[in-house]
N, C-alpha and C positions, 0 to 999 in steps of 0.2 A: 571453213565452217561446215560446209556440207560431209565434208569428208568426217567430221567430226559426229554428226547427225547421223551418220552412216553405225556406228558403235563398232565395239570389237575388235580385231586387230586389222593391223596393216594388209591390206591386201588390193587386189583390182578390183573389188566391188567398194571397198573403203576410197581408193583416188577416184573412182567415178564418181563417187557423191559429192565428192570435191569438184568436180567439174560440173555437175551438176547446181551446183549452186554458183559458181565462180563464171561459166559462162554465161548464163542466163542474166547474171548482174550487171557485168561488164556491159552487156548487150543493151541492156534500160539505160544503165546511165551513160554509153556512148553515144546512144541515140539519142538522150535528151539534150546533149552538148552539139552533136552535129545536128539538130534541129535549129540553135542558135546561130550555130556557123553558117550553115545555108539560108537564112532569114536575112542576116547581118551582108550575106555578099551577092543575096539577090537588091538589096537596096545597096551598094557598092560603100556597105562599111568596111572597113578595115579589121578583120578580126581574126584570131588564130584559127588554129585545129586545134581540138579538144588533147589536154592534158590530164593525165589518172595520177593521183598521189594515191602511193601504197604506204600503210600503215601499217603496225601491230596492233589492230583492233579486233573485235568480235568480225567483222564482217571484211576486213585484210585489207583496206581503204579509208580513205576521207574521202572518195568520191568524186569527180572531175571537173573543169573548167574549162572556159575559154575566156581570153583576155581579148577585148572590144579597143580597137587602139585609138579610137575618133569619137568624140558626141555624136548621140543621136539624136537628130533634126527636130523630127518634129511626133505626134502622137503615133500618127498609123505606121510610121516604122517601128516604135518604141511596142507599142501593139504587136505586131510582126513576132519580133525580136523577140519580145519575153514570153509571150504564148506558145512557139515553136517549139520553144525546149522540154516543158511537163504535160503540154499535150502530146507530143511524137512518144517521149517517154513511156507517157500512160498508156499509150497505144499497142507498144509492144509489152508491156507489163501483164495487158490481159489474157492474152493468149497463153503465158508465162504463168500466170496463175490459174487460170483453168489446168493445164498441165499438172500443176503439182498436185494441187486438190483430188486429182484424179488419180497419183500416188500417196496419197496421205491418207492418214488413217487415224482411228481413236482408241487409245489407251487408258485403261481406268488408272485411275490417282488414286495412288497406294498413301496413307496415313505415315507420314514423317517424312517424305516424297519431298526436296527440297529443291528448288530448277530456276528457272525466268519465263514467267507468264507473258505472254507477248498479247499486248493489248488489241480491240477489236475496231475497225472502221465500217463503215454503213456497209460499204462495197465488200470489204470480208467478210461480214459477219453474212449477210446476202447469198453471197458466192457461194458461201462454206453449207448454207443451208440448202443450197437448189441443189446444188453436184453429189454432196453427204448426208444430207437428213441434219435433224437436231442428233444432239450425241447423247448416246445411252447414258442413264443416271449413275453417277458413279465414274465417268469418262470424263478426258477431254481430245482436243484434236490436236495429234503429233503431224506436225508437217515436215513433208518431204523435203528435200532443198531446193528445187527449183519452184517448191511453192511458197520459201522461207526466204528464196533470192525476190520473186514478185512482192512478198509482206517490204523486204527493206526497200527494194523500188519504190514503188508506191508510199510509201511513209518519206521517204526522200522528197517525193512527188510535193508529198503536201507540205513539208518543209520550207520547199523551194515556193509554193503558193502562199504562204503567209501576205498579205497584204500590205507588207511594212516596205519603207525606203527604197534600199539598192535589190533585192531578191525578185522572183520572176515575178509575183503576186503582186509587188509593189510594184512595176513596171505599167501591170495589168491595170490594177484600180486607177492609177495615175492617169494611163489614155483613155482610162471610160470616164474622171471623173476631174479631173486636172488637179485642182490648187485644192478643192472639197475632198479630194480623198487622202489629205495628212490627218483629219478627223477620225477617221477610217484606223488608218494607221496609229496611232496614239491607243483606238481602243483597244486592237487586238493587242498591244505590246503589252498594255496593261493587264490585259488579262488572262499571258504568262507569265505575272508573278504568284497569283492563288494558285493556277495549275500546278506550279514548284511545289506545293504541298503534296501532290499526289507522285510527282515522278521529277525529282531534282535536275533533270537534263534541261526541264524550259529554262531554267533559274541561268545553266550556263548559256542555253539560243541565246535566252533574253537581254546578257550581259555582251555576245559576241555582237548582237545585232545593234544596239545601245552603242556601244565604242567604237565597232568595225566598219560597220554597214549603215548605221545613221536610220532614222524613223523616218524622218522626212525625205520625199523626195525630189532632187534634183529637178529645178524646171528645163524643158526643153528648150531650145533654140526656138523653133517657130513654136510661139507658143496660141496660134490664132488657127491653124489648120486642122480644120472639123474632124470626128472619127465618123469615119462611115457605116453603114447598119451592116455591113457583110462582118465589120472589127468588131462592132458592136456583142454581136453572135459570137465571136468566136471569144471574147471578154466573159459574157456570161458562160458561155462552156465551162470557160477555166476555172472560175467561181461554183460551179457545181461540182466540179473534178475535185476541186478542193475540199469542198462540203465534205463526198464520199469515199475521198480518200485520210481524212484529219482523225487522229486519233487522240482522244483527249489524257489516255496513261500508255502511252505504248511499253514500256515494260513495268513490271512488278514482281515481287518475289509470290 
């Protein structure tokens, strides 16, 4: 895709933009997986190394995983465990976007101009303005690819932060909030069915999440042992991270 972004023909400025987008990607979502892997084996779970599935998609992925081979005990590992992966993520996502922003530029939109509008989160729309100003009337903002690799990180990010069942979000609200946060859960599910109106992709989350992934969350083992105010912090982080990373139409024509 970056190489794609790059226009024009085949050349070494054409495969660097490909690597420009293709490293910087890999880079977010290995670190969000090995954030999981080193969480899970500092409390001696049992858990992989991060696995990449390549795709023929827009972005050459479905993204990575790791497979958890054991339950987990009790809240503040479950805490651990699912904050490690989209806060480490998001971590290196910023610096990854600062970067692109800083090759990125603004193009005026020429009249019968036909493309994919890639929608705006608190955190980009933010970012876009402190680093580039507002964009001249008549513009919009063409992103570079390692600033187009941080856009899909981050939307990954808050994917991953949703507040439902098995996903990191639902790990999260679950140790801040035990058996009260399936309430939690139920709402946001419900509330990508009306988003579907704006951009058909929740309609299929909502269906994957629904049959695959399950709303409700899984109780733990112990389910008596307190979360403490340092899990607590880092619970609300994630919840903010989510906030300013959520985009409510990420694409449009």
């Amino acid at each position: 895709m970056g190489a794609v972004l790059q226009g024009g023909k085949v050349s070494f400025h054409w495969y660097l933009g490909g690597l420009k987008f293709s490293i910087p990607l890999m880079l977010i979502l290995g670190v969000h997986e090995m954030g999981h892997y080193i969480a899970s084996r500092r409390h001696d779970i049992d858990a992989t190394l991060p696995y990449f599935i390549p795709a023929p998609t827009i972005i050459g992925t479905f993204g990575a995983f790791i497979k958890i081979r054991e339950p987990i005990v009790n809240r503040r590992e479950l805490m651990d465990v699912g904050a490690a992966g989209p806060l480490a993520g998001f971590v290196v996502a910023i610096p990854v976007l600062i970067w692109g922003l800083f090759t990125s530029h603004f193009v005026p939109v020429k009249e019968g101009f036909y493309g994919i509008k890639l929608g705006n989160s608190i955190l980009m729309w933010l970012a876009s303005r402190i680093i580039l100003g507002n964009p001249p009337a008549g513009s919009d903002l063409f992103l570079s690819p390692p600033a187009f690799a941080a856009w899909i990180g981050l939307f990954v990010t808050s994917l991953n932060l949703l507040p439902i069942g098995q996903l990191d979000g639902g790990h999260i609200i679950y140790a801040l909030m035990g058996e009260r946060s399936r309430r939690i859960s139920w709402i946001v599910f419900l509330a990508l069915i009306p988003l579907g109106f704006f951009w058909k992709g929740w309609v299929f989350w909502a269906s994957v999440i629904f049959f695959f992934l399950g709303i409700k969350h899984p109780i733990t083992l112990d389910i008596f042992e307190p979360l403490d105010k340092k899990r607590k912090i880092i619970g609300y982080i994630s919840i903010f991270v989510f906030i300013i990373t959520f985009i409510p139409v990420p694409f449009s024509q």
